[in-house]
N, C-alpha and C positions, 0 to 999 in steps of 0.2 A: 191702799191700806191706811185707817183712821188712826188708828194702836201707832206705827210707824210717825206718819205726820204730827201726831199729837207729841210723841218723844223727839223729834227734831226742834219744834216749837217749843221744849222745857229747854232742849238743851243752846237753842239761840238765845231764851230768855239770861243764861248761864253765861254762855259766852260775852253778851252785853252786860253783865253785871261788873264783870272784870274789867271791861275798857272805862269805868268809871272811874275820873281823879279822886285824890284821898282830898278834896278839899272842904272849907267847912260848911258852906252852904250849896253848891253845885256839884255834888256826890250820890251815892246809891239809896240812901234812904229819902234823899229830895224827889229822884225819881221815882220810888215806891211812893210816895206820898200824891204825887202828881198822877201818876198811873189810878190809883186809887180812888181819887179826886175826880177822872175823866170817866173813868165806868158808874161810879154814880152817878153823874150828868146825862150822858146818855142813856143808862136805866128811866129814867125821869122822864127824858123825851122822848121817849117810848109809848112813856104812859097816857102824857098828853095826846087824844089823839079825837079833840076837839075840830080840829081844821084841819081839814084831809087834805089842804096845800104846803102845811109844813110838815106832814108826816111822811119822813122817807122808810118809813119800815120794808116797803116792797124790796129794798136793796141790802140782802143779812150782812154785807161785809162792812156795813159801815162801824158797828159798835169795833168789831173787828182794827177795822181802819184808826179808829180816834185812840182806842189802846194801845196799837204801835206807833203811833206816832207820838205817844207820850213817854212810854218805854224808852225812844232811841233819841229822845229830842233835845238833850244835855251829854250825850257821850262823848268823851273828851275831851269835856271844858276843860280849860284852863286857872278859872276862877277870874277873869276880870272881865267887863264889861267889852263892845267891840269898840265903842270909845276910847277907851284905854289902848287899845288895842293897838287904834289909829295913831295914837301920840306917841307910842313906843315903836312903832315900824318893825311889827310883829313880822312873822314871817307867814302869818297867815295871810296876810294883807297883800301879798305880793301873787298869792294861789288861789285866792276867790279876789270877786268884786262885790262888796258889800254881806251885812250878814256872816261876818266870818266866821264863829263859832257855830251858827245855824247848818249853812253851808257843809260846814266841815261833819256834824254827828249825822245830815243826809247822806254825806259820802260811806261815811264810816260805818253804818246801819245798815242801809240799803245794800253797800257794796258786800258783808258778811252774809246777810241774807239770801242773796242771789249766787254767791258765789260758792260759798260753804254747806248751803241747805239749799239745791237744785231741785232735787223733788221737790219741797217744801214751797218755796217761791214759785216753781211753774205751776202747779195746782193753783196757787191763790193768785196767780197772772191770768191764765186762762178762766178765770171765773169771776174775777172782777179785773177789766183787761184797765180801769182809770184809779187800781191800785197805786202804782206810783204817784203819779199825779195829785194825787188829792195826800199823800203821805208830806210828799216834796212843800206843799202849798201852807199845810197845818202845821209844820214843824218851823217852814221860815214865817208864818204868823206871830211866834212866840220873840222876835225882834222888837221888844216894844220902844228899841231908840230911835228903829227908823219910822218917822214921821209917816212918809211917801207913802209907806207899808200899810200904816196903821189905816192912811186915812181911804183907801182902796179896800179894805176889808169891813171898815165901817159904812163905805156907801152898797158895799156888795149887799150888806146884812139890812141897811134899809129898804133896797130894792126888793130883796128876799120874803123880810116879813112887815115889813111896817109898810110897807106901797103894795107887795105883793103882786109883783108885776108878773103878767103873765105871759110874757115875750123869754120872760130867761127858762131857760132848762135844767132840767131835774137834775144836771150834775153840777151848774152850777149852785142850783137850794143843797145839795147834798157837802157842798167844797163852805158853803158858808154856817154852816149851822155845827160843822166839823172846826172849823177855825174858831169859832167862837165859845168852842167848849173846852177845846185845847189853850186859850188863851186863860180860861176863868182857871181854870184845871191847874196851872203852870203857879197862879200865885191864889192857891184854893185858900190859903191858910191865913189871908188875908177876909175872905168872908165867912169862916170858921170860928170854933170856939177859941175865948180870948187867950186861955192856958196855951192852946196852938200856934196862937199868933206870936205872941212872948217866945215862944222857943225855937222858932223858925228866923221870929227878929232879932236875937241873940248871935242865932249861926250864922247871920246873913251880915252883921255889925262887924262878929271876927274876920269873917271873910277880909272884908274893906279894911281891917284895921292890919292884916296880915299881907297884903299888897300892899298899903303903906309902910310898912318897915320894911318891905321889900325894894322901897323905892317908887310902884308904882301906884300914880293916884295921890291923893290929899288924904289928910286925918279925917275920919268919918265923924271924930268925937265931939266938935264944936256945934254942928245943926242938925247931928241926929235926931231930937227932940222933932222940931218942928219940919223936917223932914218927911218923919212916917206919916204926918198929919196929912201933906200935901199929895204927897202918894197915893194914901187913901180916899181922898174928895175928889181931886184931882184924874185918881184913873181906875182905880179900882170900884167905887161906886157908880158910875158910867156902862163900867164892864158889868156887873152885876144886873144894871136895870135893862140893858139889852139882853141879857143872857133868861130871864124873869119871864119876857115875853114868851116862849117855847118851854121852861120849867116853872111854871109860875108857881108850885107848891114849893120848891127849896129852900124861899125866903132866902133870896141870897144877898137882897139889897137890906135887909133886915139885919144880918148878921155883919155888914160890914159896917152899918152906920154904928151898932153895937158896942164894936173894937173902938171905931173913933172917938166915941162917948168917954169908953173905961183909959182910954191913952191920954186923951186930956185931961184926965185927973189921978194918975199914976203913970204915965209915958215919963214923966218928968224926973221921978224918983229910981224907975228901972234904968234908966240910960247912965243915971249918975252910978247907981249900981255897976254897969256896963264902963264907966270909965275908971272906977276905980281898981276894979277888977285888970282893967287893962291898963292900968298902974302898974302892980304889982307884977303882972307877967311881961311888965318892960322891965323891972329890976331884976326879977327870974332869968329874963334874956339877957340883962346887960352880965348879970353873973355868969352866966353860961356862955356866952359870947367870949369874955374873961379870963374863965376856966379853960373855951378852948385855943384862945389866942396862947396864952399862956403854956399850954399844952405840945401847941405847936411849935412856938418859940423852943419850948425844950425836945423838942425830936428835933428843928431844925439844926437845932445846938449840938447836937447827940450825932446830928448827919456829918456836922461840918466837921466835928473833930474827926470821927471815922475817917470822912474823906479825905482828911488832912494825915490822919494816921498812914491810909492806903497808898496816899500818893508816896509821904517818906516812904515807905515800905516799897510800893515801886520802882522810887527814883532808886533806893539800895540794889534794889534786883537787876534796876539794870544797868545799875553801876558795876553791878560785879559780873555782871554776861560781857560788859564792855572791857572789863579787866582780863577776864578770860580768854574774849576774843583776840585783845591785843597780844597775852603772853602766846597763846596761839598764835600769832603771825611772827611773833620775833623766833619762838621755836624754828617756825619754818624758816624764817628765812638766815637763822644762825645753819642751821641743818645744810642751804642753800650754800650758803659760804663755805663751809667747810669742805663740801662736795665740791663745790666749784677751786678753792683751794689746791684741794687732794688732788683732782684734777688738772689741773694748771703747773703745780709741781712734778704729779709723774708725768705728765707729760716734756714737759722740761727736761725732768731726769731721762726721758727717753729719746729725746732731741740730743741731750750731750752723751750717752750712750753712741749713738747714731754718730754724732760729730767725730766722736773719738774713733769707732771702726771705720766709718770714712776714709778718716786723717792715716788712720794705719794699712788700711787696702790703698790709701795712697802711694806710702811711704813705701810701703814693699814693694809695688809696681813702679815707682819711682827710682829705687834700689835697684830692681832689675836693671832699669832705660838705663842709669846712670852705668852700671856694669856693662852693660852693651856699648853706652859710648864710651865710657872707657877703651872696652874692648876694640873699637873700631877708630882708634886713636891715629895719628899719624902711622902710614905705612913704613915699617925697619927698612930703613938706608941702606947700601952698602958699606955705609961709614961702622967698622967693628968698634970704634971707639965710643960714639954716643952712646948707641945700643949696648957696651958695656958701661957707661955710666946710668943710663936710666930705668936699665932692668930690675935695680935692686927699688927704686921705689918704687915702677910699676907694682913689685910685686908684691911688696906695700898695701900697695892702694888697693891691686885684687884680695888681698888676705881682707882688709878691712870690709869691703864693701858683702865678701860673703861669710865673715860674720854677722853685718847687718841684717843680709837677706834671710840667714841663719834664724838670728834672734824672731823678725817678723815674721815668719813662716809658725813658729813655737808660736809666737803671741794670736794667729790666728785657729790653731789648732787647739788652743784651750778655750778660744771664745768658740768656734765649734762644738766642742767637748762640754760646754755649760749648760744650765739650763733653757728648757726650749726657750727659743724668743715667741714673741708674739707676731700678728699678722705682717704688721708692717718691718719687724725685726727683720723675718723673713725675707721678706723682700728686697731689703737692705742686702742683708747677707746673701741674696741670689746674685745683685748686682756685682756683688765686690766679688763674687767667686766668677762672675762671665767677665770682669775685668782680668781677672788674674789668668784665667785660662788666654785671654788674646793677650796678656803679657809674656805669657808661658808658650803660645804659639809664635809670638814674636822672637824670642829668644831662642826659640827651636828651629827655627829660621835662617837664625844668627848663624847659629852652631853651623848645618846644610852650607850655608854660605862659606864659611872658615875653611871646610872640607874642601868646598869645591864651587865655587863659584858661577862655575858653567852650568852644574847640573850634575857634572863626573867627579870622582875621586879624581883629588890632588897630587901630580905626579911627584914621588920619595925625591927627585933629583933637582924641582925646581926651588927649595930652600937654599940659602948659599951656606958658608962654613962661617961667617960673619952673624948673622940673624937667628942659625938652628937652634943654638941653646936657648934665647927669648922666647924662640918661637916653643919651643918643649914647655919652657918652662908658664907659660898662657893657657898650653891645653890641660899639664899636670895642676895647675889652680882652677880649670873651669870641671875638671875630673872632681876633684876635693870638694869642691862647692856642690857636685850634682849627687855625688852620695851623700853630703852630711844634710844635702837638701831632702835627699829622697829615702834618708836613715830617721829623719824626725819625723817625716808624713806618715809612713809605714809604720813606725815603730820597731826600728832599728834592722829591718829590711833592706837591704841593699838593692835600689835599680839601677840597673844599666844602661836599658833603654829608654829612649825618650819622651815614647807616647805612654810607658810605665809609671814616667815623671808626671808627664801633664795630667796622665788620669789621676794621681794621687794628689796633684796638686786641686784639680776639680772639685774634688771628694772634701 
């Protein structure tokens, strides 16, 4: 499809238009001018078609060929020379070998072409398969720093047309008569009208003059003059009178000697032109330069207060998250204290609770033992006399001891009677009540034993007339002691029996 191939080829022209630098001489209009420059040259050698050994018309892709290779042959410049290039340790220099801006719009070009516009590329592969090749060759021509290059391209173009040897092949005449119009092509505007020259050498001054305030390169401004002069004698009229031979109607060695003519006798006045102008736009720069140092200085200024504002501002934030934090931890750990306190005290207070019902399920089962030895004191004599003298303190000592027993029994029935105790209260008060029951069994014991020793009731005859009344008088106090014992545990209940006592006493 032609319609199809033709709209990928506007829109490749489109795409490369965009990869062009905004710079003052090696930009989009340089390449429209050059492009321009290259299709009239080869319209012209077309026309020529005197000597059927340098007419490659047989081959339509070549006009083809020289116009894309003018198209693509500046994409990406950088704006400085590969010289320059070499001295600043570009980063191109480290990704080709030689030819680095050349190099680089082959990659750039070619690589869009092929990759982007597949249709478009495989149709123009397949039907001219030494496309690349002769693209690749004409594009690194336009290196006119490298010597090597040049001088390889000039013996090609002698061999070509001027010896006309007829050992080379037709893609070689086709690769040299393409370089060589793509070279004229490249600086047309040097054998062009002078108005052209003037305004191409203007963009081409700032360029240099704009890499030097950039830093790189020298001031163009001191030998511009005699510069363009050397330029033109030098390489551009050379190029012309080889290019003459296969266009010989374009006058192209006519037009450059022209320019050299009108430059030698106004070059001189345009360049001073050219420097004063670039005067003025170094005071422009150094004003704006000025304006934005100055600009900067006050946003800098602007930053550093802010930042100095933000940091106090911070350091306050979190000064007071650290205030907070800490009354946080003293909270807790007053909170700590008090509770460990609280704790420490009742606990305490529940130790001397504890000590004191101890001390008194002591004291009562202590009571008891002592009542018991009492009771199991020296066995009554036959002597009526002692035993009438010590019966009245025995009996004494029994009244007293069961009032003690009295009073403890009361002091244990109210701590009973209080409010519940806790886990281990409990426990406490189990012990002192399985104490008191084997004091209470002990005693009951006692009692059995008093009775009867063997196991039997006590015979009524074996008391003497000497001992009877102590001995009455020991059971009538252990009598008095078991009801007023088993009159406070009941609640004014009188027991009689003695497993009535111990179970109340349990209780």
């Amino acid at each position: 499809n032609h319609e199809q191939l033709d709209n990928d080829l506007l829109l490749f022209v489109d795409c490369i238009s965009n990869l062009y630098e905004n710079n003052a001489f090696h930009n989009w209009d340089h390449a429209c001018q050059v492009v321009l420059s290259a299709t009239f040259l080869i319209k012209e050698y077309h026309k020529a078609k005197d000597d059927d050994d340098l007419s490659v018309e047989h081959n339509p892709f070549v006009r083809f060929i020289t116009v894309f290779a003018a198209l693509i042959h500046d994409v990406k410049h950088v704006g400085m020379p590969n010289a320059q290039l070499e001295k600043d340790n570009h980063c191109l220099c480290s990704v080709y070998e030689g030819s680095y801006l050349e190099r680089q719009s082959i990659q750039v070009g070619l690589g869009i072409f092929i990759e982007d516009f597949a249709d478009l590329s495989t149709y123009i592969l397949q039907m001219c398969p030494e496309f690349l090749h002769l693209v690749t060759s004409s594009v690194l021509a336009t290196d006119v720093s490298s010597q090597e290059r040049q001088k390889k391209i000039q013996d090609r173009f002698e061999r070509v047309v001027i010896l006309s040897d007829e050992g080379l092949s037709e893609f070689e005449k086709t690769q040299s008569v393409v370089e060589q119009i793509l070279l004229l092509a490249d600086v047309g505007h040097c054998s062009q009208g002078y108005d052209i020259f003037l305004n191409w050498n203007a963009a081409f001054f700032k360029e240099c003059l704009d890499n030097w305030w950039a830093g790189h390169g020298d001031d163009p401004r001191p030998g511009w003059y005699n510069g363009q002069i050397g330029f033109i004698e030098g390489y551009i009229l050379p190029l012309a009178e080889r290019c003459s031979t296969f266009v010989p109607h374009c006058q192209l060695t006519e037009g450059a000697r022209g320019i050299v003519r009108r430059w030698k006798k106004s070059g001189e006045a345009f360049t001073e032109q050219l420097v004063k102008q670039s005067a003025l736009e170094d005071q422009e720069r150094a004003h704006r330069d000025n304006h934005v140092q100055s600009k900067f200085e006050h946003i800098v200024g602007n930053a550093q207060i802010s930042t100095e504002i933000t940091s106090e501002t911070r350091s306050k934030q979190s000064a007071t998250k650290q205030n907070r934090k800490k009354s946080k931890v003293w909270k807790l750990l007053s909170l700590r204290r008090r509770s460990s306190q609280s704790i420490a005290s009742s606990t305490q207070n529940e130790a001397v609770r504890k000590s004191e019902r101890v001390s008194s399920a002591s004291v009562a089962f202590g009571s008891k033992n002592h009542l018991v030895q009492k009771n199991q004191g020296p066995k009554p004599n036959r002597d009526s006399t002692n035993v009438t003298q010590n019966s009245d303190s025995q009996k004494r000592e029994r009244m007293s001891s069961a009032s003690v027993l009295s009073s403890t029994n009361n002091h244990l029935v109210q701590e009973n009677q209080g409010p519940k105790p806790n886990e281990d209260s409990a426990n406490i008060l189990e012990e002192e009540n399985n104490d008191s029951v084997d004091g209470d069994q002990t005693y009951h014991t006692f009692l059995e034993f008093l009775r009867d020793p063997s196991g039997k009731s006590l015979p009524e005859a074996a008391p003497t007339t000497e001992n009877s009344d102590s001995v009455n008088a020991f059971f009538e106090g252990i009598h008095e002691m078991e009801s007023s014992d088993a009159a406070t545990k009941s609640g004014g209940k009188s027991l009689t029996d003695d497993s009535e006592y111990l179970s109340c006493n349990s209780q």
